[in-house]
C-alpha positions in Angstrom: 37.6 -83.5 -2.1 37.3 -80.8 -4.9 35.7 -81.4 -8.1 35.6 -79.4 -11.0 32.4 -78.2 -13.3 31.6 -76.4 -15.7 28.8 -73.9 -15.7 26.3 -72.5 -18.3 28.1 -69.8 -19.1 30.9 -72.2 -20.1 33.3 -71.0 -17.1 35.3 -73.6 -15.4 34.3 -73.6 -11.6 36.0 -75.3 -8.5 33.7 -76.7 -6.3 35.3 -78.2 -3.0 33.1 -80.3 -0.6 33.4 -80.1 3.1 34.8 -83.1 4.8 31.7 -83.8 7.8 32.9 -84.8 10.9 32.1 -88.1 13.1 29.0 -86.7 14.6 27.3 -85.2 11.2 27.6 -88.5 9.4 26.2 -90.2 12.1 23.4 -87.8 11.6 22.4 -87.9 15.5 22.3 -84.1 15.6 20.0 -83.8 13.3 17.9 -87.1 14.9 18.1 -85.1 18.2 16.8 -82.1 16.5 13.6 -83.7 14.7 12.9 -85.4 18.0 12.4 -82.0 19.7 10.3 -80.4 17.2 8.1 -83.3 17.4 7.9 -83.4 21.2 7.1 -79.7 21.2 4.1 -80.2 19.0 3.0 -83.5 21.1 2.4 -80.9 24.2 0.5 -77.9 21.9 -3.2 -77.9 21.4 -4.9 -80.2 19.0 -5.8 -78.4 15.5 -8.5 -81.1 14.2 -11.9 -81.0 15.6 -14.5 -83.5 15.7 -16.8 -82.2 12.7 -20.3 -83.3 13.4 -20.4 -82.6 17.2 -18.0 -79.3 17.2 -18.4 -77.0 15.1 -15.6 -74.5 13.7 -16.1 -70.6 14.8 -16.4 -69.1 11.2 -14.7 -65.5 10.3 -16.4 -62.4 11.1 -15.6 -61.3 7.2 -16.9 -65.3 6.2 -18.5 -65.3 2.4 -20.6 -68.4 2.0 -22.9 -69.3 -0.6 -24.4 -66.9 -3.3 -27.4 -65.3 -3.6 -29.7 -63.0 -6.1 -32.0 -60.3 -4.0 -35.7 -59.9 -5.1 -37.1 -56.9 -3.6 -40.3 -55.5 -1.8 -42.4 -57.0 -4.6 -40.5 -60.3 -4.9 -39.1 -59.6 -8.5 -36.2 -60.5 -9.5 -33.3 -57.3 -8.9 -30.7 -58.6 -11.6 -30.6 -56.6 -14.6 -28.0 -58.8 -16.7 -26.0 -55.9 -17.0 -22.7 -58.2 -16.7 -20.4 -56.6 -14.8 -20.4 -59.1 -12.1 -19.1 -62.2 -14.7 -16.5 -59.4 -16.0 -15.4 -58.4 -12.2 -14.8 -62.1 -11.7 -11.7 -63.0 -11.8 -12.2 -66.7 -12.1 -14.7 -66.2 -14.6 -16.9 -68.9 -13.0 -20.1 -66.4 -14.1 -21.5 -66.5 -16.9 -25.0 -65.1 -18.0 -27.2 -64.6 -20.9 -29.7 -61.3 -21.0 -32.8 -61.2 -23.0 -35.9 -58.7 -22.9 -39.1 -58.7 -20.7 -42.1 -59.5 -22.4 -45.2 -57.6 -20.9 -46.7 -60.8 -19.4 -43.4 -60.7 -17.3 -43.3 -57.3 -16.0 -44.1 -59.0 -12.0 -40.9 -61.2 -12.5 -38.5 -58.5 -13.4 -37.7 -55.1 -12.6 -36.1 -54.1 -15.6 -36.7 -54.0 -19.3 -33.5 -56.1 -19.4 -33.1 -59.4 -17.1 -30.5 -62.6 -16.8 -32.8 -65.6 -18.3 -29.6 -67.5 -18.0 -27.2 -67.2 -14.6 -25.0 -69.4 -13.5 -21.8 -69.4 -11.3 -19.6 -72.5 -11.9 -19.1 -73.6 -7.8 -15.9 -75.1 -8.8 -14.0 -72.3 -10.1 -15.3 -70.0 -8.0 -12.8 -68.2 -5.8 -15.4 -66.3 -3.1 -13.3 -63.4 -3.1 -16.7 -61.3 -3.6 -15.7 -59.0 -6.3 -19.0 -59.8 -8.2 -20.6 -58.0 -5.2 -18.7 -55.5 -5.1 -19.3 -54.5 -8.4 -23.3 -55.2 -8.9 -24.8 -51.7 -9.1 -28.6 -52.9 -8.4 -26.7 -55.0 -5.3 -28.7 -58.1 -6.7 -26.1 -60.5 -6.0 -24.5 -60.9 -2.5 -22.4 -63.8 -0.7 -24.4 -65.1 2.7 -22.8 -65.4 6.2 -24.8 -68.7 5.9 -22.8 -71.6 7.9 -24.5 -74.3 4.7 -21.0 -75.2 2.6 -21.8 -75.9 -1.0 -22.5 -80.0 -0.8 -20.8 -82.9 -1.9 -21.3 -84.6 -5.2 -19.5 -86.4 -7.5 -21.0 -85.1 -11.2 -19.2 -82.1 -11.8 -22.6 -80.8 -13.3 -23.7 -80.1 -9.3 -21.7 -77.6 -9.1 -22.7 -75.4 -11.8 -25.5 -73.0 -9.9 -28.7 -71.7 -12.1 -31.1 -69.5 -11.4 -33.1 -72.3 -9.5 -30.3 -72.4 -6.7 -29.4 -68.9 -6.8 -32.6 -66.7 -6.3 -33.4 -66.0 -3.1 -37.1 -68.2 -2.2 -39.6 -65.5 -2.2 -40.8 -66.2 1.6 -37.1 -64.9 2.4 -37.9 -61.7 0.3 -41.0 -60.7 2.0 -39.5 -61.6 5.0 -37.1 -58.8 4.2 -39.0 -56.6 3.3 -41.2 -56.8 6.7 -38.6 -56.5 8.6 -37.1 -53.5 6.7 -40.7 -51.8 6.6 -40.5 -52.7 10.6 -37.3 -50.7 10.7 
């Protein structure tokens, strides 16, 4: 059976269709075939796991949840410079930089600091560029197993400052132990 068609181009084309034979129309090759590939996979081991009782083996090179450093003194090591928000390539950072007043100087380590910082969870691609570039290395992606959690407002998964510092028992912890070193 040939049929003729005409192409974009406006050339007339000749297109011929094969004739199948018994066995192809009766599709049983291909039945046979499908049948095999599932067997195969019936006899390989299981890719689900049981979640709450077994727990996946995470990646050595894992990036989990974001974080902003304090140092020795527990202040505060972002300097709102913005090159993390401008080395994201999801631009799920965004921040706003204002000036220390003098009552603040135990807060901040700069003149300059982020009074607004926020990474949007949901656009967020954890590829860790923003830590790459951070020259003060305030902001860093933890090999903590915690996933972000479940919600179902949208507003949940915009981080501030209030999820992102790091608590200040987990700076002085830090810093003993790097004193201790």
């Amino acid at each position: 059976m040939s049929i003729e068609s005409i192409s974009l181009s406006g050339r007339k084309k000749l297109v011929s269709n094969k004739e199948m034979t018994f066995w192809e129309r009766m599709y049983l090759v291909a039945i046979v075939k499908g049948l095999m590939i599932t067997i195969q996979h019936l006899f390989k081991r299981k890719v689900t796991i049981q979640y709450p009782e077994q727990v996946r083996e995470m990646s050595p090179v894992y990036r989990g949840q974001h974080m902003l450093k304090r140092d020795e003194q527990g202040r505060e090591n972002c300097t709102a410079c913005g090159l993390c928000a401008l080395s994201c390539p999801a631009e799920a950072i965004t921040m706003k930089a204002e000036e220390r007043r003098a009552d603040e100087k135990h807060l901040y380590r700069e003149e300059k600091y982020a009074s607004i910082y926020e990474i949007n969870m949901l656009r967020c691609i954890f590829c860790g560029l923003c830590e790459e570039a951070c020259p003060k290395d305030a902001i860093y992606l933890t090999t903590s197993k915690v996933l972000v959690p479940s919600s179902y407002e949208r507003e949940d998964f915009i981080f501030g400052k209030d999820k992102l510092v790091m608590p200040l028992e987990m700076a002085m912890k830090n810093a003993q132990l790097k004193n201790a070193n």
